[in-house]
C-alpha positions in Angstrom: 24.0 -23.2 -8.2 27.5 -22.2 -7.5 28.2 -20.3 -4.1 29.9 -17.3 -6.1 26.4 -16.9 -8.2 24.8 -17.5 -5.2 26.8 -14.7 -3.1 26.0 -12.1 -5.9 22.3 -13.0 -6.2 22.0 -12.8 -2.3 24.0 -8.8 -2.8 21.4 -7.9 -5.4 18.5 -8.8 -2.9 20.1 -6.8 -0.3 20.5 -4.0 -2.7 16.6 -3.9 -3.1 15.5 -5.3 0.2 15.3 -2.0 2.2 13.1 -1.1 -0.5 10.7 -4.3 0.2 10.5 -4.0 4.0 6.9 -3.7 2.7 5.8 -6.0 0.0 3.3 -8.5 -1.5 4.7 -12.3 -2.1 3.0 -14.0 -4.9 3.1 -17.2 -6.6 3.5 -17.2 -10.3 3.6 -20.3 -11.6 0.4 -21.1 -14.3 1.4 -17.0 -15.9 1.6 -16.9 -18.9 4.2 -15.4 -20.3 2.6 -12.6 -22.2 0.8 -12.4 -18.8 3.6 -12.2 -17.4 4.3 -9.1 -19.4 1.4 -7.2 -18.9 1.6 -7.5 -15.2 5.0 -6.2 -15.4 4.3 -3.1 -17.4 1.3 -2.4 -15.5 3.5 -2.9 -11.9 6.3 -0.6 -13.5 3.9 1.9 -14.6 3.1 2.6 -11.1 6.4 2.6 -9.9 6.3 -0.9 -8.4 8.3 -3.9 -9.2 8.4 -7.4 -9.5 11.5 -9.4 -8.6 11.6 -13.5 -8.3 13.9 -14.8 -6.0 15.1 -17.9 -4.9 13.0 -18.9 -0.9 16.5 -19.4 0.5 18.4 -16.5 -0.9 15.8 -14.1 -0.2 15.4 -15.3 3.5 19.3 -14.8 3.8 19.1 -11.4 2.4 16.3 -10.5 4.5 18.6 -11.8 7.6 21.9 -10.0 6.5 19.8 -6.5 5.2 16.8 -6.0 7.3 16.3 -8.5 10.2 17.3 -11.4 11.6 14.7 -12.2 13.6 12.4 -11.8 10.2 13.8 -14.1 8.5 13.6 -16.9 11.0 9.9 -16.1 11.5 8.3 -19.6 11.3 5.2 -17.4 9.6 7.6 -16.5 6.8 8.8 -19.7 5.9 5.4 -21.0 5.6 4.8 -18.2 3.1 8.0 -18.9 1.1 7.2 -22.1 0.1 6.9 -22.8 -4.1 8.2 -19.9 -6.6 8.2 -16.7 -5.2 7.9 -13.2 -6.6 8.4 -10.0 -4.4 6.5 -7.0 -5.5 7.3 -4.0 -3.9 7.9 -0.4 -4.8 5.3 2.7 -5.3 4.4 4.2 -2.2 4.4 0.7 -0.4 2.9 -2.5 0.0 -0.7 -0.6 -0.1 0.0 0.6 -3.9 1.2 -3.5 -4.6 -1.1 -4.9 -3.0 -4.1 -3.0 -4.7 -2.6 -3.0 -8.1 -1.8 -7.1 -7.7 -5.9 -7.5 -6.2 -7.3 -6.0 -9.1 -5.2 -7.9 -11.5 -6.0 -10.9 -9.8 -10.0 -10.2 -10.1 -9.7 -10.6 -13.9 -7.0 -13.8 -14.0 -6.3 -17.0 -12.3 -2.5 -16.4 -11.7 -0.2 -15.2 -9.6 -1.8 -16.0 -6.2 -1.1 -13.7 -3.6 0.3 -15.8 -0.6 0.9 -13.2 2.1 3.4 -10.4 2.6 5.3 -8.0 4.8 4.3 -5.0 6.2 6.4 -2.7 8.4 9.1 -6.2 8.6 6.0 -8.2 9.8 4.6 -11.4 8.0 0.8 -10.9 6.8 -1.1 -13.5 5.3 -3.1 -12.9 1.6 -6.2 -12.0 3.5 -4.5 -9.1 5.1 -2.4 -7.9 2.1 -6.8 -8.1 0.5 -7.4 -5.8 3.0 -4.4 -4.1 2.6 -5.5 -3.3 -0.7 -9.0 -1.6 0.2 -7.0 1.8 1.8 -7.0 4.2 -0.6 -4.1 5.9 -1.7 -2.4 8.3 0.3 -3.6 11.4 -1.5 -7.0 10.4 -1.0 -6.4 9.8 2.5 -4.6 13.3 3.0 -7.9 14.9 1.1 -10.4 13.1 3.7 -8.1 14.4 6.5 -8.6 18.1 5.3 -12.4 17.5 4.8 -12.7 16.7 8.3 -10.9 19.5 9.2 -13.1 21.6 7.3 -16.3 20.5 8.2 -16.3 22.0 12.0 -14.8 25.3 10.7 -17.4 25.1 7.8 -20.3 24.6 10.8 -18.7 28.1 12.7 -19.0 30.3 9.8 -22.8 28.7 9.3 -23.5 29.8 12.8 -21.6 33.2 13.2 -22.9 34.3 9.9 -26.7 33.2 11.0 -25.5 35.4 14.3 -24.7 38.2 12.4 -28.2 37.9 10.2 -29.6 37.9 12.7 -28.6 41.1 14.6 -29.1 42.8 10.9 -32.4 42.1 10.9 -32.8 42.7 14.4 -31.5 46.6 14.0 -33.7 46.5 10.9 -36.6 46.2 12.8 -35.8 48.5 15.4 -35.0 51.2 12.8 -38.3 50.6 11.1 -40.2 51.0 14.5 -38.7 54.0 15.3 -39.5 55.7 11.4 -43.2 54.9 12.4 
């Protein structure tokens, strides 16, 4: 490959690298091509993308874009090894990782081989559990449930309070008619 293609493949990484400080690294080979396809409409539906990069050129945009000290990570050489694709996008490595799990449930290929997550290498079981959080309106929804809950439990009590007094003048008022 010649150093000027190289150069400009290494400034379109960079362009797009901020953007996968959290991603999912996969191995494609064994996709079909219509596969192929499918996974990449489903991906872009959600927002998230798929990109295959060269292991060396990516490593050197990782070093010049987000972090040196990343892209010598021993852990993240071990994890570029083979074809690599980067998917990142959507609301994060959560929304890749989930979307490439389930896809993976149903066919052979790509394997997940690990990932980053907040410029940190994970490994495929971690981007797995990755993929169990639920999505971040879900999340926000729980949060306001639990904040509920004890207010809820306040106005069960007060209101019993109150009931209570009611009936309590009621049954002095009807004493005092007899």
């Amino acid at each position: 490959m010649a150093k000027a293609l190289r150069t400009l493949i290494v400034e379109e990484i960079k362009q797009w690298a901020p953007d996968a400080e959290s991603c999912v690294l996969v191995d494609f080979r064994g996709l079909a091509a219509k596969d192929a396809d499918a996974l990449r409409r489903l991906l872009r539906a959600k927002g998230v993308q798929m990109n295959v990069v060269p292991n060396r050129l990516y490593r050197r945009a990782l070093a010049e874009a987000a972090s040196e000290t990343l892209a010598a990570d021993d852990a993240l050489a071990a994890v570029l090894k083979g074809p690599t694709a980067v998917v990142f996008g959507g609301d994060g490595a959560v929304t890749a990782a989930a979307l490439l799990v389930n896809w993976c449930k149903d066919h052979k290929n790509p394997v997940i081989k690990g990932g980053l997550f907040d410029r940190r290498v994970i490994g495929a079981q971690d981007v797995a559990d990755l993929a169990k959080i639920p999505p971040v309106p879900v999340l926000l929804a729980q949060v306001a449930g639990g904040m509920a809950s004890p207010l809820r439990g306040l106005v069960g009590v007060l209101s019993g309070l109150m009931r209570g007094l009611v009936c309590a003048l009621q049954a002095i008022k009807d004493t005092k008619k007899e």
